[in-house]
C-alpha positions as CSV (number, residue, x, y, z in Angstrom):
1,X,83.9,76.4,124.6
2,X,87.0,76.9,122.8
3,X,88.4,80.8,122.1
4,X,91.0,82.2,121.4
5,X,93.0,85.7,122.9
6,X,96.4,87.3,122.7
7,X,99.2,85.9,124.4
8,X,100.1,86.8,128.2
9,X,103.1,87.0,129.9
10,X,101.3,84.2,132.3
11,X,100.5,82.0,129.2
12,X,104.2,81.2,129.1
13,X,104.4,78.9,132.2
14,X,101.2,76.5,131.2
15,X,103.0,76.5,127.8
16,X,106.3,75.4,129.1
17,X,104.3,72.8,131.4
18,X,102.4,71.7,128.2
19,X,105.6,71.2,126.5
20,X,107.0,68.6,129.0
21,X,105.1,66.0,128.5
22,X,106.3,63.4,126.8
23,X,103.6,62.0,124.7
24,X,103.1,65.1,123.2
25,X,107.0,66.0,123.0
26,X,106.5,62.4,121.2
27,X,103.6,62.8,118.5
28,X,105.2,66.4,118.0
29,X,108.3,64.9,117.3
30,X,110.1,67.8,118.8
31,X,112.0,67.7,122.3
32,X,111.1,69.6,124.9
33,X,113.0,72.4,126.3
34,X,114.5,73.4,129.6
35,X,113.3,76.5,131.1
36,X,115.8,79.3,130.0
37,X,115.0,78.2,126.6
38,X,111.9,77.5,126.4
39,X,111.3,81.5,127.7
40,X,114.1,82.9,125.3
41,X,112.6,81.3,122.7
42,X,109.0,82.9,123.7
43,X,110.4,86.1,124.0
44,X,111.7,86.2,120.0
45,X,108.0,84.3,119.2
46,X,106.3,87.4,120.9
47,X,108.8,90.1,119.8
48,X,109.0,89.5,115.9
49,X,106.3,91.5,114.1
50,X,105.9,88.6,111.5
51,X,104.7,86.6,114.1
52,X,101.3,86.0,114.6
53,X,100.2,83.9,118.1
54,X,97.0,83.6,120.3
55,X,96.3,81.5,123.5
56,X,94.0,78.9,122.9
57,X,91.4,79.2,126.3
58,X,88.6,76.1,127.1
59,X,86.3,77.3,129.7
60,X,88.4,80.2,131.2
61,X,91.6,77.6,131.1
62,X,94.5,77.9,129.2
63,X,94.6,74.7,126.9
64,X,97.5,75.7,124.3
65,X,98.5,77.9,121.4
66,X,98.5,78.7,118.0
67,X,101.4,80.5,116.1
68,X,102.2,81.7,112.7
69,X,105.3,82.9,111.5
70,X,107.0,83.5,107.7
71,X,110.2,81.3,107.0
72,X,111.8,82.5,103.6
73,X,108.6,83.2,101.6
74,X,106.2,80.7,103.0
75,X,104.0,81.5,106.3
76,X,103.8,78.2,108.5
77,X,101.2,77.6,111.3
78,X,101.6,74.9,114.0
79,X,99.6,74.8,117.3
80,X,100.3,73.2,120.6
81,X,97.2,71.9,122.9
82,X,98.0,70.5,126.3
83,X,97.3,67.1,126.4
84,X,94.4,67.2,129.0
85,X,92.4,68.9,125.9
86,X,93.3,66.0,123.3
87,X,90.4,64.3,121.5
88,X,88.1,67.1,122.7
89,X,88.0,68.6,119.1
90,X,89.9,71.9,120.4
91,X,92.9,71.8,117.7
92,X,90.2,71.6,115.4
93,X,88.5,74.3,116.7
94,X,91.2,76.3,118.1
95,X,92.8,76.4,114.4
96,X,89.6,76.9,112.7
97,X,89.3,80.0,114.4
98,X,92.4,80.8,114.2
99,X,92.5,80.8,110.2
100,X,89.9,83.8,110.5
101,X,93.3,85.6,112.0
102,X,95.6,84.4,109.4
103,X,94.2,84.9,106.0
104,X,97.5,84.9,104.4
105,X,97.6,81.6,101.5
106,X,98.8,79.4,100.8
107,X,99.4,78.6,104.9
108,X,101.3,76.0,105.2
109,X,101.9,73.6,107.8
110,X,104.5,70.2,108.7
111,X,103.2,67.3,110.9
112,X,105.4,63.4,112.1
113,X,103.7,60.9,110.0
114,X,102.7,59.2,113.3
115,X,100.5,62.3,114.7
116,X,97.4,61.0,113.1
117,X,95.8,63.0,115.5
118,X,97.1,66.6,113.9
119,X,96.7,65.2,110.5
120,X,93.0,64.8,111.1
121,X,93.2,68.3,112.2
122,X,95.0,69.9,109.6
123,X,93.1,67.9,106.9
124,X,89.4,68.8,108.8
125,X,90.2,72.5,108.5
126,X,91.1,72.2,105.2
127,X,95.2,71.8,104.4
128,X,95.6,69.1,101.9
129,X,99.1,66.8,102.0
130,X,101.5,69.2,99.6
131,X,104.4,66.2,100.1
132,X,106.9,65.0,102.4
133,X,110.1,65.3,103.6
134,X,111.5,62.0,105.7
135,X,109.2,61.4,108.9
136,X,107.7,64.8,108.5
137,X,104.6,65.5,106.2
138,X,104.2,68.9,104.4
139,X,100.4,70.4,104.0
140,X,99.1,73.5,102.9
141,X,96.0,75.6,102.8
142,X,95.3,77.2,99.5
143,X,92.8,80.2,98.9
């Protein structure tokens, strides 16, 4: 079962673990981050007030996250599941639920063009492809 809670202090090392890998650091198309970072960068993500972020929990274990945030005037979403949990339908789920949280629209959201996997998510809960931008894909969830 797939839920989702606040984000604790003790979240921070599975996420940093999570993070690491390198297929996901891969289909993300984002690097990874050493430590110090990776907690400095938490630490503004759970300090900002515009920042909205839960744990994403499978059966008591901590399988990701899910964050929003508002750049300029748009609000993005993105969400990170540890790759033990891929194919298991918890991004799906995870940001279902998560869009009861956020009810700001449009939400918008950027994927690689390779992640078929997170496009398949995106587009299942709804976000339709609003353009592109290089190797990164731009969708967004209207009303």
């Amino acid at each position: 079962m797939v839920s989702l809670r606040e984000v604790r202090e003790s979240d921070l090392p599975v996420f940093f673990e999570q993070q690491l890998d390198p297929d996901a650091t891969l289909m993300a198309d984002f690097p990874s981050r050493e430590r110090d970072a990776f907690m400095a960068h938490w630490t503004k993500i759970l300090t900002e007030e515009i920042g909205i972020v839960r744990t994403v929990v499978v059966d008591g274990e901590v399988a990701g996250n899910v964050v929003s945030w508002v750049h300029g005037d748009e609000r993005g979403v993105c969400y990170w599941i540890g790759k033990p949990y891929w194919g298991r339908g918890v991004a799906t789920a995870a940001l279902g639920a998560f869009l009861d949280v956020v009810t700001t629209r449009p939400l918008h959201a950027h994927v690689a063009r390779h992640n078929l996997g997170s496009i398949r998510v995106l587009e299942k809960c709804g976000f339709r492809r609003a353009g592109e931008d290089g190797e990164e894909l731009k969708y967004e969830l209207l009303g």
